[in-house]
C-alpha positions in Angstrom: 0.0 0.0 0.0 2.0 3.2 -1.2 1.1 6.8 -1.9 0.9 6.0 -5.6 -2.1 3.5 -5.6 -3.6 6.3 -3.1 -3.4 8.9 -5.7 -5.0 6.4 -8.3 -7.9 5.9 -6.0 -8.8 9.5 -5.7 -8.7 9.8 -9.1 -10.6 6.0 -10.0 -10.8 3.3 -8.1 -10.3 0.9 -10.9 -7.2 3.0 -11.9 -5.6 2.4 -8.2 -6.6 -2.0 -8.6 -5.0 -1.6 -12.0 -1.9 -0.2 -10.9 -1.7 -2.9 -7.8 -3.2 -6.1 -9.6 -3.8 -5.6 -13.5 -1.0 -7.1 -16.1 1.6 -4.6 -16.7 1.6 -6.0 -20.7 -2.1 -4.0 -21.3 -0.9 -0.8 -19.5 0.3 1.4 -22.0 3.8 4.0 -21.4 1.8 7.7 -21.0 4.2 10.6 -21.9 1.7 13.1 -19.1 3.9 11.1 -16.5 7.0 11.8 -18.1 6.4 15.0 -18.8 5.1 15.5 -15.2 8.5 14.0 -13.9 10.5 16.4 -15.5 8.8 19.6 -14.9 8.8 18.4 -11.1 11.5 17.9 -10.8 13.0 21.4 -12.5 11.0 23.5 -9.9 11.9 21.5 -6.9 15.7 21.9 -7.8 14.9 25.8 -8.4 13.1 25.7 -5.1 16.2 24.0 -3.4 19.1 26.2 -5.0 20.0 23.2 -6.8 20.6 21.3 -4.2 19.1 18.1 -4.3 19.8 14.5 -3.7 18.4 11.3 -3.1 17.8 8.6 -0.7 18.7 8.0 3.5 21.9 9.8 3.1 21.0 12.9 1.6 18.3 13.2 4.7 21.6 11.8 7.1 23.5 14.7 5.9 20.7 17.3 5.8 21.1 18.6 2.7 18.0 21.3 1.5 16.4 18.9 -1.0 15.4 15.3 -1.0 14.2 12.9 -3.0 13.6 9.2 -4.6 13.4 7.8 -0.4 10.6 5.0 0.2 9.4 5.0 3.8 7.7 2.0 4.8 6.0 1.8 8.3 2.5 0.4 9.9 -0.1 3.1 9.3 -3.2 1.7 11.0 -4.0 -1.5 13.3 -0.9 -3.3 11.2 -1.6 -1.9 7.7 2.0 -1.7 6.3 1.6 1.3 4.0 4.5 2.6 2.1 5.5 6.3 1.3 7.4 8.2 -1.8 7.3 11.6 -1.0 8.0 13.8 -4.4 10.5 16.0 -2.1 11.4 16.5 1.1 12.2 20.1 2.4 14.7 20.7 5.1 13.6 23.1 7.9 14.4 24.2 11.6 13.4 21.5 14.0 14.2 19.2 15.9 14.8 14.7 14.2 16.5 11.5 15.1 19.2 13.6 12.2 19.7 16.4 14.2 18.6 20.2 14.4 16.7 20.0 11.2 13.3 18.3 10.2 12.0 17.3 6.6 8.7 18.7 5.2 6.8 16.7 2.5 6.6 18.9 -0.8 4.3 18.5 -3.6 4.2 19.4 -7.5 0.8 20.9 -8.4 0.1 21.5 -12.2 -2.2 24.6 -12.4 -4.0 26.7 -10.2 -6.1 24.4 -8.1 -5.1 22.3 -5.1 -7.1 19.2 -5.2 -7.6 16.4 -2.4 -4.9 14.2 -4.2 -2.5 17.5 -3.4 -3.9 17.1 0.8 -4.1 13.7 0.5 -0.6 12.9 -0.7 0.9 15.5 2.0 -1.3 14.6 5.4 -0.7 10.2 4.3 3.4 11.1 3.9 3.0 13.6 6.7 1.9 10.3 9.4 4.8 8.0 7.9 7.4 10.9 7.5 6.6 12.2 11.7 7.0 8.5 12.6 10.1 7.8 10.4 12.1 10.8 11.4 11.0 10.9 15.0 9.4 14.4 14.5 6.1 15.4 14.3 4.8 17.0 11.1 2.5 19.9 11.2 2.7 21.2 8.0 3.2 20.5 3.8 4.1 22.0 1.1 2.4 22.2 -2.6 5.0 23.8 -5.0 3.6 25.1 -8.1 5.4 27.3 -11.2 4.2 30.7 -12.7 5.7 33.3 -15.1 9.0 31.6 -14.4 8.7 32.1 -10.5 8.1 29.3 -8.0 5.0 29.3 -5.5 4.9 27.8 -2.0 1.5 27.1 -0.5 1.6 26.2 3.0 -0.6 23.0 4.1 -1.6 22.5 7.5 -2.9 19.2 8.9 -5.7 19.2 10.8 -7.9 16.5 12.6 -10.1 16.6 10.0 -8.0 16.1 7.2 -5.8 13.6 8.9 -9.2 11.8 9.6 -10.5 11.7 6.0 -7.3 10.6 4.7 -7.7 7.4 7.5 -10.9 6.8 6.2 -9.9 6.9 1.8 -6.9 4.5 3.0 -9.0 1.9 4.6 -11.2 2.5 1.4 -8.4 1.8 -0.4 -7.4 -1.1 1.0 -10.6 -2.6 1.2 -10.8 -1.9 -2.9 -7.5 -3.5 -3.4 -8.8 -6.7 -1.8 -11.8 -7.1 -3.7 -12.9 -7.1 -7.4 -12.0 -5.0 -10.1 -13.7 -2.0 -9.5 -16.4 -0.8 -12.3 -15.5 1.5 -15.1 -15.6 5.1 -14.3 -18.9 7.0 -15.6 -16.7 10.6 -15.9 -14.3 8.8 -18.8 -13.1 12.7 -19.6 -10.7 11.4 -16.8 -9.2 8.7 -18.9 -7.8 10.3 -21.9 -4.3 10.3 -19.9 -4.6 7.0 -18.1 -2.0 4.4 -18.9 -5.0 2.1 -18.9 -6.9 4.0 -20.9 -7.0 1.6 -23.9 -7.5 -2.1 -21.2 -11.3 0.1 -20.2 -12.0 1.3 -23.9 -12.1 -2.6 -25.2 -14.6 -3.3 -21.7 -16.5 -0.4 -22.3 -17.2 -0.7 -25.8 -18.1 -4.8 -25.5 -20.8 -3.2 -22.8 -22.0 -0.4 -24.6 -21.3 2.2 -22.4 -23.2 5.3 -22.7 -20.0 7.2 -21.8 -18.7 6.7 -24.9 -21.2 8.4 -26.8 -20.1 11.1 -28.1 -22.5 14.0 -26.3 -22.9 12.1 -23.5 -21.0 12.6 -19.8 -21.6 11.0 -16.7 -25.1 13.3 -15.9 -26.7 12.9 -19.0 -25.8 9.1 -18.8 -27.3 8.8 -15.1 -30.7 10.8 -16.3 -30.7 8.0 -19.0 -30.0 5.5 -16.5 -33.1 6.4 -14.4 -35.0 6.8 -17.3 -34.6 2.9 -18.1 -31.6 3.7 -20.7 -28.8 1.8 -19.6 -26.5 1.2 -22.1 -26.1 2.3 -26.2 -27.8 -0.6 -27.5 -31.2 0.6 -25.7 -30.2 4.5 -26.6 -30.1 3.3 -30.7 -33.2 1.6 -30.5 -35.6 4.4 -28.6 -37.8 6.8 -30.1 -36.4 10.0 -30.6 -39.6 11.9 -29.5 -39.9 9.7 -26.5 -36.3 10.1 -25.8 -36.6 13.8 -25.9 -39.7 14.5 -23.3 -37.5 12.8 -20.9 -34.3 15.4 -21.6 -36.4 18.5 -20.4 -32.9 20.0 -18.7 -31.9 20.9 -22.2 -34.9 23.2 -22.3 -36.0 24.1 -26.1 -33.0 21.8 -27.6 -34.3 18.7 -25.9 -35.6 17.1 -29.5 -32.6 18.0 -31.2 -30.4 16.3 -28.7 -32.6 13.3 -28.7 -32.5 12.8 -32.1 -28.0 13.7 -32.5 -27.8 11.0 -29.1 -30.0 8.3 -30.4 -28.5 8.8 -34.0 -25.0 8.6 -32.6 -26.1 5.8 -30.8 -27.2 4.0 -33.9 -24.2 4.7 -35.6 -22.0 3.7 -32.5 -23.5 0.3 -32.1 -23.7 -0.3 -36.4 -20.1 1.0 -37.1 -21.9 2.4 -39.7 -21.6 6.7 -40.2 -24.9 8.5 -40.7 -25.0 11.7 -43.4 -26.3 15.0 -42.3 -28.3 16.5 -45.1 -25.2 19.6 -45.2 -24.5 19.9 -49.0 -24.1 23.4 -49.3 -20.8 23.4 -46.5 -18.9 20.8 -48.4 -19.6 22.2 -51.9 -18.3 25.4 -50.5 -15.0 23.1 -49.6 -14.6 21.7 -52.5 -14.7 25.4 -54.3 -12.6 26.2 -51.9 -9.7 23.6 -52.6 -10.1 23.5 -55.9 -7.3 25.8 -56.8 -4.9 24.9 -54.3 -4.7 25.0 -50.4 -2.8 24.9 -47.2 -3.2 22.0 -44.5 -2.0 23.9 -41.2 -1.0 22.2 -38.0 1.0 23.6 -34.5 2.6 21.7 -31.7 2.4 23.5 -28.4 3.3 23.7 -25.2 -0.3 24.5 -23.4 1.2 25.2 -19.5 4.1 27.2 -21.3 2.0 28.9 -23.8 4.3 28.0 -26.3 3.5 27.0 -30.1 7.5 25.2 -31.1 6.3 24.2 -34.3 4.2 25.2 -37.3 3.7 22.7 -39.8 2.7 23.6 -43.2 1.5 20.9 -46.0 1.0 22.6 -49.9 -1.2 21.1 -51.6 -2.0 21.8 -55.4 -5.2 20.0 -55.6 -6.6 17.5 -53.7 -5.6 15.0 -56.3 -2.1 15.8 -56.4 0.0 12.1 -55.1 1.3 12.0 -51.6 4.6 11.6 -53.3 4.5 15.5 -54.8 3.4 17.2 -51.5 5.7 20.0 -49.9 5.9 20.0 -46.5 7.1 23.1 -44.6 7.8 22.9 -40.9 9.0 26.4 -39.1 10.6 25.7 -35.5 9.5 28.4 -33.3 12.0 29.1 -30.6 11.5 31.4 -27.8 14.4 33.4 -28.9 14.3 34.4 -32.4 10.0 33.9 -32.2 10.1 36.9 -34.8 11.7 35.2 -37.4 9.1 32.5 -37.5 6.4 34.7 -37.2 7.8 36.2 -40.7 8.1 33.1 -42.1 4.2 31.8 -41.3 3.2 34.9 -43.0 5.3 34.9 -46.1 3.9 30.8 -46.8 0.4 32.2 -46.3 0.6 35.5 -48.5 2.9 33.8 -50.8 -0.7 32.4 -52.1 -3.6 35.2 -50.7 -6.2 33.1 -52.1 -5.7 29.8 -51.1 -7.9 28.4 -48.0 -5.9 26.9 -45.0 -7.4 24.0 -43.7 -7.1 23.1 -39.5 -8.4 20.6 -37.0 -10.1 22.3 -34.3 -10.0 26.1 -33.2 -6.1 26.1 -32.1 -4.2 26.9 -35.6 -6.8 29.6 -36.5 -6.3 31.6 -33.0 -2.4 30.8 -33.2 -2.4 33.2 -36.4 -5.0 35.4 -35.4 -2.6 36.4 -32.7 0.4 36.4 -34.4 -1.5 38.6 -37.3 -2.5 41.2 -34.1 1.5 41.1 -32.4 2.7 41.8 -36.0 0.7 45.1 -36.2 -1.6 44.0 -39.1 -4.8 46.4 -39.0 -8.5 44.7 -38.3 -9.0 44.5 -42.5 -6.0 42.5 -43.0 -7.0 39.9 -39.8 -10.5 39.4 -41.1 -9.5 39.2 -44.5 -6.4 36.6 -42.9 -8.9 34.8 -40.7 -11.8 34.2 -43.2 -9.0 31.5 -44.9 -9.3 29.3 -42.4 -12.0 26.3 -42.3 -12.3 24.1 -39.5 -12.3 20.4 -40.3 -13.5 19.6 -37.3 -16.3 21.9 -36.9 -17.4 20.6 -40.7 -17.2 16.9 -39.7 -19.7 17.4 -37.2 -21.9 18.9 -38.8 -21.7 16.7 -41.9 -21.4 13.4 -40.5 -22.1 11.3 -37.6 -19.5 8.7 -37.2 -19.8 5.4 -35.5 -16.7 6.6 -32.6 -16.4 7.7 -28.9 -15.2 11.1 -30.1 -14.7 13.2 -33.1 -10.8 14.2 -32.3 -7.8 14.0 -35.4 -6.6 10.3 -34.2 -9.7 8.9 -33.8 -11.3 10.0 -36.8 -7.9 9.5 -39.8 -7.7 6.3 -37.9 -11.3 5.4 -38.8 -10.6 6.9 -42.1 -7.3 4.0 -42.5 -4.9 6.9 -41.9 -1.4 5.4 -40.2 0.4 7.8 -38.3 4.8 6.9 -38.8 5.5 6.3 -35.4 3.6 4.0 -32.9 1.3 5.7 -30.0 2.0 8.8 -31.4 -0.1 12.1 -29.4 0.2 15.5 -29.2 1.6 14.9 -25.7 4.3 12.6 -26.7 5.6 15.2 -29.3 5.8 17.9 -25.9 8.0 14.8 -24.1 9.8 14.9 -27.4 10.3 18.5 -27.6 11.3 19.0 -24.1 13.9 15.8 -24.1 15.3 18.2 -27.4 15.8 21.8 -25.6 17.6 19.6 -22.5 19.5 17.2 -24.6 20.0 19.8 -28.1 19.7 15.9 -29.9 18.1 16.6 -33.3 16.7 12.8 -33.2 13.8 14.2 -31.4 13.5 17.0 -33.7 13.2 14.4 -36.5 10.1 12.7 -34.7 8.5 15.8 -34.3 8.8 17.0 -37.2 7.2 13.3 -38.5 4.7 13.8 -36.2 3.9 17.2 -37.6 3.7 16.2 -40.9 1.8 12.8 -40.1 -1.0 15.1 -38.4 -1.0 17.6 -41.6 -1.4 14.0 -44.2 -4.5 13.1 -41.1 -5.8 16.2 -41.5 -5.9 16.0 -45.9 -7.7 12.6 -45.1 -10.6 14.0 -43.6 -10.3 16.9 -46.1 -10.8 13.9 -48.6 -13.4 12.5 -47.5 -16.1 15.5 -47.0 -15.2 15.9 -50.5 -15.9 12.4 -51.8 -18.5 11.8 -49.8 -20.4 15.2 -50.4 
């Protein structure tokens, strides 16, 4: 029983019985963790001056940062429990070391704390006190922003010390049992290692969950409605289906109908047209004479776009073979530079249309358009290029899939991306293994990646087209 599975639990309980009992063979490598490691472990060694080491002897010779040390200890009536605190922070005191005590120190993504944040402290808190002969009254949750570090000061009460008793014998009561259900909120498993070991369960079951539209609320007002799964959802009436969805007010039919037909298409695997002729004509005219697939990789907690990926594209006949594909690497440094070259692709060709997947790319050059000084007639004009793939899909198409992202759909379409369990998240690990490591092996993969997403993207563009 460690701080890791207690994490899991707060998050899913099935997530915390996976990570104790399931086969490591169906858990799949997730870069978030990687990428979480990394930035962790930057800010704590800013937070200590550098000075940071790891295991028993760092803590025997009191140095200002500690990490990588597993306490192990009975936590309650003979539970052995196990701890791994992220970091241990020296401080005045009084230990079985000396004139110096250890805090437990968290990383926090963001700008929430969340019970996994007090939960993690108070359980490493009980172990730590006992371990170090020193009580514990406090932890801390490190965070980063604008390039400056943030301390928030955690202190543990009765009540917190109680709750975190209670989710442990929870958790060890969970551990002993079953596997736990799927979760109903599976937003939370886009980054879960075992993301892929629940989607085969839940699809066999037909979980409503993965119907596009529908999250865990809508999915319980079903359930209580005698809906409990997407085979009954494809096979009600629409009307009746919509009398029972009166919490989406005046859209209640029209949601009926998109969740019963996306049902229908879910459980068939086959798509269903949207009578929406006029919107892919208006693509085709569009492409006709030559257009621009457009795709960024980004850095969302940095607020950092490090590459722009254009793909040329003649006609939307033209062979894969004869495609030019353009990628600009945006560092921080000479950001200028890149911005000049974005713009001299797209004005090299005012006329051509640049297609995107999802809102991203268009907003990237909006604001890179305004930081330029371009005036509002040259942004509207600029910004009135772009169409949204994404946006057209949807309301051209309903697909038989969970979700309507790039992956999900190309790979429906039979697009292959280069490089296995490939993600938008793996190219950040990529990209942040290149600026610490200067090794242009990673460069090469994003840059694969980029232009993989950019052929995805002309896939879809395809098929609205054929399919109009």
């Amino acid at each position: 029983m460690n701080t890791l599975y207690l994490k899991s639990f707060i998050r899913c309980k099935r997530k915390a019985w996976l990570d104790f009992k399931g086969k490591k063979s169906y858990e799949v490598w997730s870069p978030h963790k990687a990428i979480d490691k990394i930035n962790q472990f930057q800010i704590f060694s800013k937070l200590c001056n550098g000075e940071i080491y790891t295991g028993l002897k760092a803590c025997k010779n009191g140095y200002q940062g500690v990490i990588g040390l597993k306490i192990k200890g009975n936590f309650f009536k003979n539970i052995k429990a196990e701890i791994r605190p992220q970091l241990l922070v020296k401080t005045k005191g009084i230990s079985k070391w000396g004139s110096y005590t250890y805090l437990p120190a968290v990383y926090k993504l963001g700008h929430k704390t969340t019970k996994e944040h007090l939960f993690d402290l108070t359980f490493s808190s009980i172990l730590l006190g006992n371990f170090q002969e020193s009580k514990i009254e406090k932890g801390l949750v490190i965070s980063s922003s604008f390039n400056k570090v943030n301390v928030e000061e955690i202190y543990f009460n009765k009540k917190l010390r109680k709750k975190v008793l209670n989710i442990f014998l929870s958790l060890n009561e969970c551990l002993e049992g079953v596997i736990p259900e799927i979760t109903q909120d599976r937003k939370k498993c886009t980054i879960c290692s075992w993301q892929k070991f629940c989607d085969k369960e839940a699809k066999e079951n037909g979980y409503l969950t993965d119907i596009d539209g529908i999250g865990s609320k809508t999915a319980l007002l079903l359930k209580t409605n005698g809906i409990s799964n997407a085979q009954t959802l494809a096979s009600y009436g629409e009307k009746k289906l919509g009398e029972k969805l009166s919490k989406f007010n005046d859209q209640k039919y029209e949601k009926a109908s998109i969740f019963v037909k996306q049902a229908q298409a879910y459980v068939s695997g086959e798509p269903y047209c949207i009578s929406n002729k006029k919107d892919t004509y208006d693509l085709l005219k569009k492409t006709s004479s030559g257009f621009y697939i457009f795709d960024i990789e980004s850095n969302p907690d940095d607020k950092h776009d490090f590459l722009y990926g254009f793909l040329k594209i003649n006609n939307l006949f033209t062979k894969k073979a004869d495609l030019i594909y353009e990628p600009i690497l945006n560092l921080k440094k000479s950001k200028g530079e890149s911005y000049k070259q974005i713009i001299k692709i797209l004005f090299s060709n005012k006329e051509w249309s640049v297609l995107h997947y999802g809102e991203t790319e268009k907003i990237a050059i909006i604001n890179i358009a305004k930081e330029l000084n371009f005036s509002f007639e040259e942004i509207d004009s600029l910004s009135s290029r772009f169409i949204d793939l994404h946006t057209l899909i949807r309301k051209s198409w309903i697909l038989p899939l969970k979700n309507y992202g790039l992956k999900t759909v190309s790979n429906w379409l039979g697009f292959k991306w280069a490089q296995k369990n490939v993600s938008g998240s793996k190219a950040l690990y990529w990209w942040i293994q290149y600026q610490i490591t200067e090794n242009e092996i990673f460069l090469k993969k994003i840059i694969q990646y980029n232009k993989d997403d950019c052929l995805a993207t002309l896939q879809i563009a395809e098929y609205l087209v054929k399919n109009h």
